[in-house]
N, CA, C and O atoms as a DFTB+ gen file, in Angstrom:
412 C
 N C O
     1  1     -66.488     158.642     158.571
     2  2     -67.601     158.189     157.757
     3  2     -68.685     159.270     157.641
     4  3     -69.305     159.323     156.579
     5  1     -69.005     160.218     158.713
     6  2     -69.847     161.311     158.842
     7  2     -69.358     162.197     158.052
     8  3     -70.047     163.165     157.731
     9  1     -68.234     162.055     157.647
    10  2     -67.746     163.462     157.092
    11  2     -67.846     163.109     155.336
    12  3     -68.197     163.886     154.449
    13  1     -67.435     161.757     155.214
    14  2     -67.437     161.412     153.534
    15  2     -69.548     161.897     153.514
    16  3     -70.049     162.785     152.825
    17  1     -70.174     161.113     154.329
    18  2     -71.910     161.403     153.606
    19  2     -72.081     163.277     153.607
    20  3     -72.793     164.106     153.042
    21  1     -71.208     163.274     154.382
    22  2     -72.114     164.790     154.592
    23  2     -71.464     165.539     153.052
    24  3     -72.229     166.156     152.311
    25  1     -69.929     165.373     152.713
    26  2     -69.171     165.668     151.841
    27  2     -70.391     165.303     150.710
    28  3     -70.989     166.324     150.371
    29  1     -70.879     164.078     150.065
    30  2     -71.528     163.313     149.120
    31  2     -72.844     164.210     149.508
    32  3     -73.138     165.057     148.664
    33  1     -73.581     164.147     150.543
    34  2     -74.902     164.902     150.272
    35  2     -74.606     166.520     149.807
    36  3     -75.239     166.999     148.866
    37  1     -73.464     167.414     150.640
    38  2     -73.581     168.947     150.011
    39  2     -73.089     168.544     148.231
    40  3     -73.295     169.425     147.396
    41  1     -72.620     167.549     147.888
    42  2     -72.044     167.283     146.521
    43  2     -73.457     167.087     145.425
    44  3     -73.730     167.839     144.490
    45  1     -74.241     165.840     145.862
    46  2     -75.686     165.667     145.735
    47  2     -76.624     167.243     145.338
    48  3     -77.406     167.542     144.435
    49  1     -76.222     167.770     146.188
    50  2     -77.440     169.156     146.258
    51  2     -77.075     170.166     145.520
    52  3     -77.864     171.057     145.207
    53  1     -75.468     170.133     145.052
    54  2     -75.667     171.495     144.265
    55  2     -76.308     171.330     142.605
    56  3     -75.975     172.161     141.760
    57  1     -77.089     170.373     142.312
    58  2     -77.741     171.019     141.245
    59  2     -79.233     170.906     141.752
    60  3     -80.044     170.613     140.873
    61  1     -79.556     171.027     142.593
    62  2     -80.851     171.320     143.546
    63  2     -80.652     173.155     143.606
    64  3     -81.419     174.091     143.379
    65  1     -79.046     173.036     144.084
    66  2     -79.198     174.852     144.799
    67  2     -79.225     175.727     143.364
    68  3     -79.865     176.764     143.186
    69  1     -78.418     175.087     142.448
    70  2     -78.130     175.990     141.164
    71  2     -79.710     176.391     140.407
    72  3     -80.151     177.448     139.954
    73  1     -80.287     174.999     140.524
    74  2     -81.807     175.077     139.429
    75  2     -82.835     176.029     140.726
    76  3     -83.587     176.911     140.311
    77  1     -82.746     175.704     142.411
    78  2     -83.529     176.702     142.822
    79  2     -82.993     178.310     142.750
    80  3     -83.799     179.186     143.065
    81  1     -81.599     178.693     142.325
    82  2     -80.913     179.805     142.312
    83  2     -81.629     180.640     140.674
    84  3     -81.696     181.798     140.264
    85  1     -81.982     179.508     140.236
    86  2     -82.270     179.935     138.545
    87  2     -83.819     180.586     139.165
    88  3     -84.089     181.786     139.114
    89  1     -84.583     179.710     139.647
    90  2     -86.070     179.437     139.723
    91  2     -86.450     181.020     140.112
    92  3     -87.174     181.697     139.382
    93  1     -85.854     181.533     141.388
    94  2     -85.721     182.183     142.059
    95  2     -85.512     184.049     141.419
    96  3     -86.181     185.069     141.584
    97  1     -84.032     183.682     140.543
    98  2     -84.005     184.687     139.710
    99  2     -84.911     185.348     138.781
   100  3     -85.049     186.559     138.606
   101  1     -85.832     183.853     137.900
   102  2     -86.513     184.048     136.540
   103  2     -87.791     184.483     137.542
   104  3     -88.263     185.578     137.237
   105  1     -88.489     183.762     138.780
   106  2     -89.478     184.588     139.600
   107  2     -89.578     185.979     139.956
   108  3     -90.507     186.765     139.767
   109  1     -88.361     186.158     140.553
   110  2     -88.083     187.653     140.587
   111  2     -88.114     188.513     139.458
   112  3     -88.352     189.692     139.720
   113  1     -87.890     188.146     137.988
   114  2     -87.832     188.805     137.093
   115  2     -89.374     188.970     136.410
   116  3     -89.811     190.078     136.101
   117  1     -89.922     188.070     136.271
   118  2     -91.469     187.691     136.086
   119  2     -92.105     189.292     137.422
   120  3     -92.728     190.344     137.283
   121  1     -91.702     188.831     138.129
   122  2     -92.749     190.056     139.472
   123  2     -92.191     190.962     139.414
   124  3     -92.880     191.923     139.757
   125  1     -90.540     191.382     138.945
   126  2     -90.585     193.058     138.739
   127  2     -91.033     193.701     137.408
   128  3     -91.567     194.805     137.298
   129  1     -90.800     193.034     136.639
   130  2     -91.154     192.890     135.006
   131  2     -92.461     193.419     135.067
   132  3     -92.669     194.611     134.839
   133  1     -93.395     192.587     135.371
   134  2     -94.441     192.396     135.343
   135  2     -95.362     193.348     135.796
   136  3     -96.182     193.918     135.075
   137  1     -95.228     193.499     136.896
   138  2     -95.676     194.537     138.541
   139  2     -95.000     195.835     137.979
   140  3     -94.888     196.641     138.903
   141  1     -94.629     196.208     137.091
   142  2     -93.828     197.570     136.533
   143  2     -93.441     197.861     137.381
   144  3     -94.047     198.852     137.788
   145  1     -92.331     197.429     138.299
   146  2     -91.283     198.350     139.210
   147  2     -92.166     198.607     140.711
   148  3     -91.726     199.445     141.499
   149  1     -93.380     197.863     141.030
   150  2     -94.077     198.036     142.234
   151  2     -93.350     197.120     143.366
   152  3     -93.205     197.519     144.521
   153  1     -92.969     196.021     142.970
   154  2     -92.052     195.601     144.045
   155  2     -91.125     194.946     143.414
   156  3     -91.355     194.063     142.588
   157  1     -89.635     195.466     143.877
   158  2     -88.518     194.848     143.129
   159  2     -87.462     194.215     143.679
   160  3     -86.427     194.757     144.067
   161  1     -87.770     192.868     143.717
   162  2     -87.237     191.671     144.044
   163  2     -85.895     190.843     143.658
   164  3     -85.162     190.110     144.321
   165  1     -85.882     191.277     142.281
   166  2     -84.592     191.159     141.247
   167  2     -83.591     192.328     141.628
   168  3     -82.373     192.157     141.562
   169  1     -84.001     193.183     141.915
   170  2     -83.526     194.734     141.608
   171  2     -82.593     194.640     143.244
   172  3     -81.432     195.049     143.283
   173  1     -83.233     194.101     144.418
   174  2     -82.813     193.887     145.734
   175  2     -81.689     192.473     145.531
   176  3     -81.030     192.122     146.510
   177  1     -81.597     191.985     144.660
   178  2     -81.017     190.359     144.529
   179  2     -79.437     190.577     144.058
   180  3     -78.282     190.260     144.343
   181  1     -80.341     191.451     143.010
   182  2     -78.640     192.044     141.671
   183  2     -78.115     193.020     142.139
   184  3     -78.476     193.733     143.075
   185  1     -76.655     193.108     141.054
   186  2     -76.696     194.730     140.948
   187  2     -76.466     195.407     139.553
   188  3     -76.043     194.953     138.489
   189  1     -76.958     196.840     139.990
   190  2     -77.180     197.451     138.743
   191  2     -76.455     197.336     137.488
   192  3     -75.227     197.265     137.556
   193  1     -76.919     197.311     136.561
   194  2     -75.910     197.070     135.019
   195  2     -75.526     197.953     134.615
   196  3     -76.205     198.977     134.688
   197  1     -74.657     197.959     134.195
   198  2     -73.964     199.211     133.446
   199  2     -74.434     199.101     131.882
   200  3     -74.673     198.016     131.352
   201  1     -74.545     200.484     131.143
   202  2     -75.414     200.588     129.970
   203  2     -74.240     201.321     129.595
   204  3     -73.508     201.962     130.350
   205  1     -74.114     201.139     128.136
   206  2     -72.911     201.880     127.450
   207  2     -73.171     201.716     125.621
   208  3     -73.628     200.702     125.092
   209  1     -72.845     202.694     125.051
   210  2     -73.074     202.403     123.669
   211  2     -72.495     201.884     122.903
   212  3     -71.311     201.983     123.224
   213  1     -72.622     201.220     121.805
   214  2     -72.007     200.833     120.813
   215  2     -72.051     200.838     119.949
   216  3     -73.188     200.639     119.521
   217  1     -70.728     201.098     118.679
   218  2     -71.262     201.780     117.218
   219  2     -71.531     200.258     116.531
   220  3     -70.760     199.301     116.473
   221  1     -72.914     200.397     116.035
   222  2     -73.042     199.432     114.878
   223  2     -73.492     200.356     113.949
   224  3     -73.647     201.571     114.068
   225  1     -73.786     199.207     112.487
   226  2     -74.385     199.712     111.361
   227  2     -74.915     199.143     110.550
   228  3     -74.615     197.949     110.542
   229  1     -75.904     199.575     109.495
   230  2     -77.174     198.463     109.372
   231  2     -76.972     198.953     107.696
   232  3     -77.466     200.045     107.412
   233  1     -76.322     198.244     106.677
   234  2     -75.504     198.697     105.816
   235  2     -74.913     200.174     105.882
   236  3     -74.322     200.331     106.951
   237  1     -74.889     201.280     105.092
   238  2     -74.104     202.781     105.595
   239  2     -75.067     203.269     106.532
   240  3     -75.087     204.499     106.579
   241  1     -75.657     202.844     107.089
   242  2     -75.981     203.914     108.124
   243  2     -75.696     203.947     109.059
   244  3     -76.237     202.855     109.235
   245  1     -75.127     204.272     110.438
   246  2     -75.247     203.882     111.603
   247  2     -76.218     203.926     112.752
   248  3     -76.547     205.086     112.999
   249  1     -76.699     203.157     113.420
   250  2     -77.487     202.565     114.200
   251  2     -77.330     202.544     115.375
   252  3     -76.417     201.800     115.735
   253  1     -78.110     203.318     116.522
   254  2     -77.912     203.242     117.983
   255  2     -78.196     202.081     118.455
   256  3     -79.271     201.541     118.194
   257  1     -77.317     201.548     119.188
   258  2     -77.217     200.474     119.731
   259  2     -76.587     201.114     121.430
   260  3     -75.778     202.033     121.559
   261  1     -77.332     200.197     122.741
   262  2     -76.531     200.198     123.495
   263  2     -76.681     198.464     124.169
   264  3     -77.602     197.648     124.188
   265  1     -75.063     198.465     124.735
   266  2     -74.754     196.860     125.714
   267  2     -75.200     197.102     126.712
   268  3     -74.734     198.194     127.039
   269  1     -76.240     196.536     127.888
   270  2     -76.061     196.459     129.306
   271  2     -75.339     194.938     129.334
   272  3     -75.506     193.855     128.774
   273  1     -74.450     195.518     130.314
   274  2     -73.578     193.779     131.244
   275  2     -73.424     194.037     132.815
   276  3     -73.052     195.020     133.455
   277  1     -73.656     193.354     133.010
   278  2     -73.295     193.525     134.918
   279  2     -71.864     193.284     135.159
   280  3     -71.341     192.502     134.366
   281  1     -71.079     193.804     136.119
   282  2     -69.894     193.061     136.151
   283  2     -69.764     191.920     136.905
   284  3     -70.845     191.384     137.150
   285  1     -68.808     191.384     137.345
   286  2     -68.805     190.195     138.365
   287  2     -67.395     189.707     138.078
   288  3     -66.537     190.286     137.411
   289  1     -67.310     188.555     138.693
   290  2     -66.316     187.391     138.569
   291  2     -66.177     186.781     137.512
   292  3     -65.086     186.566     136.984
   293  1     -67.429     186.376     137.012
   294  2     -67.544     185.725     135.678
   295  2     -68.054     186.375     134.435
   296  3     -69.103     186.979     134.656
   297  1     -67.677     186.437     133.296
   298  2     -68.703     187.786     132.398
   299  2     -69.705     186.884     132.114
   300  3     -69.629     185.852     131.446
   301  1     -70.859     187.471     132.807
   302  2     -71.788     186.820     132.118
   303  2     -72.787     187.315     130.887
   304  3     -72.369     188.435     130.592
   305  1     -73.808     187.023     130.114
   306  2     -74.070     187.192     128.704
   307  2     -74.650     188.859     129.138
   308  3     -74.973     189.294     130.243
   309  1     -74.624     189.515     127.840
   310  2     -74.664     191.010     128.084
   311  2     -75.936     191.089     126.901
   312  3     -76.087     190.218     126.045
   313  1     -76.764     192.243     127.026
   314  2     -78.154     192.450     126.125
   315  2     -77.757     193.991     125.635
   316  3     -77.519     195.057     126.203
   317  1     -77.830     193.437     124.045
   318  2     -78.234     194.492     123.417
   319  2     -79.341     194.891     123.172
   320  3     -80.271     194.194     122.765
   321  1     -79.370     196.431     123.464
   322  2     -80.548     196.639     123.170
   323  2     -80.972     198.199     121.960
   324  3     -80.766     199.410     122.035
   325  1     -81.703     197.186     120.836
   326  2     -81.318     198.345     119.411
   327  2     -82.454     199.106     119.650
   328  3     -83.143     198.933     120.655
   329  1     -82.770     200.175     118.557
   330  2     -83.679     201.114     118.392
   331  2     -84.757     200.307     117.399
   332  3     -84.398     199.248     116.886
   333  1     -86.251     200.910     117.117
   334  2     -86.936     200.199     116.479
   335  2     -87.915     199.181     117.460
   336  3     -88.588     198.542     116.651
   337  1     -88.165     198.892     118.400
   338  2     -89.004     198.033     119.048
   339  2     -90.651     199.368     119.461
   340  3     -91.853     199.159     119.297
   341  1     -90.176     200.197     119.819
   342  2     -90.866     201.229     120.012
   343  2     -90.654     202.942     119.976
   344  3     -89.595     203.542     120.160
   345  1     -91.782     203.431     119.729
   346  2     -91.698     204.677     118.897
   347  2     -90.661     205.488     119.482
   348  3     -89.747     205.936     118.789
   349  1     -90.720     205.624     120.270
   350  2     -89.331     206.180     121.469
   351  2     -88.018     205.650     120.966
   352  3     -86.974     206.283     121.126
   353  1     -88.076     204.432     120.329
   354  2     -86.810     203.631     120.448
   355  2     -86.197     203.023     121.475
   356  3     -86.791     202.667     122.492
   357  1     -84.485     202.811     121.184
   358  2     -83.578     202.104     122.286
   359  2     -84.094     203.005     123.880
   360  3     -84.284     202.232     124.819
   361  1     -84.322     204.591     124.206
   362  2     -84.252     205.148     125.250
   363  2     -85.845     205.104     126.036
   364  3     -86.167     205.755     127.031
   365  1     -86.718     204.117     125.249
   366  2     -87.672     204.348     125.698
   367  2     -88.149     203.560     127.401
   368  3     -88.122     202.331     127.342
   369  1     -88.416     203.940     128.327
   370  2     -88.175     203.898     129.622
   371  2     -88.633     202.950     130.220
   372  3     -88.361     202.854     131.417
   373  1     -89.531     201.879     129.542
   374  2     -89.889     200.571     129.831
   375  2     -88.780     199.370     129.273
   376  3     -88.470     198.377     129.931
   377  1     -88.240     199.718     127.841
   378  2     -87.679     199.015     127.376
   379  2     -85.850     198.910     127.749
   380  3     -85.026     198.080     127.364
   381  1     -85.705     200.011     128.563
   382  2     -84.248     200.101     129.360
   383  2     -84.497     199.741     130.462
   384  3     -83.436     199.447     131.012
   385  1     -85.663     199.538     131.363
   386  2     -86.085     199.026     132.749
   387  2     -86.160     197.290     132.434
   388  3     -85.728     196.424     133.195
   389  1     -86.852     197.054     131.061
   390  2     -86.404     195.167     130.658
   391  2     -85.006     195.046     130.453
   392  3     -84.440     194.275     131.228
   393  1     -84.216     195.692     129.489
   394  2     -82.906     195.379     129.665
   395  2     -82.077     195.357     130.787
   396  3     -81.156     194.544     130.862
   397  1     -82.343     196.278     131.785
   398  2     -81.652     196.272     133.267
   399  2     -81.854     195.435     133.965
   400  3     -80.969     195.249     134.800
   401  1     -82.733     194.764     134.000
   402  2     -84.011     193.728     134.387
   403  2     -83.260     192.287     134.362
   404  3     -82.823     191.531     135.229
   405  1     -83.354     192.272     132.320
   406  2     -82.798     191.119     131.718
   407  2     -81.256     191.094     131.625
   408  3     -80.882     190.020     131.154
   409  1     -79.908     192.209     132.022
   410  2     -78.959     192.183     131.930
   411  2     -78.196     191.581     133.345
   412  3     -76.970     191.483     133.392
């Protein structure tokens, strides 16, 4: 009988652990984000993303584009990140520190 509640309560809690696993992540991302790289909390949690290019094109022209994705077990969603947000563009060194961040 101890073993069915205990079975039913760890059953109970995992969308307790999943939504504090989220909470936790989007906090960490908020304070390295934020704090520009002064303490990095996300950065100690994850691991690094891999950044790689990809050809797009924006009618004939072509357009720098690069994917960050992390690897893992599961693929999880990957960020493109285009040129055009700032004068620097895609390589500009805040906006590849959010994508690494956000990938």
């Amino acid at each position: 009988m101890a073993t069915v509640r205990l079975a039913l309560a760890l059953l109970l809690s995992l969308p307790l652990c999943a939504g504090a696993s989220s909470l936790i992540l989007t906090t960490s991302f908020l304070v390295e984000f934020l704090g520009q790289g002064g303490w990095r909390p996300l950065s100690t949690l994850t691991r690094e993303p891999a950044a790689r290019p990809l050809s797009a094109r924006s009618g004939l022209r072509p357009v720098a584009v690069d994917l960050h994705t992390r690897a893992g077990l599961f693929r999880p969603p990957a960020l493109v990140l285009v040129h055009g947000l700032s004068p620097e563009g895609k390589n500009d060194r805040r906006l590849r520190e959010a994508a690494a961040l956000l990938a």
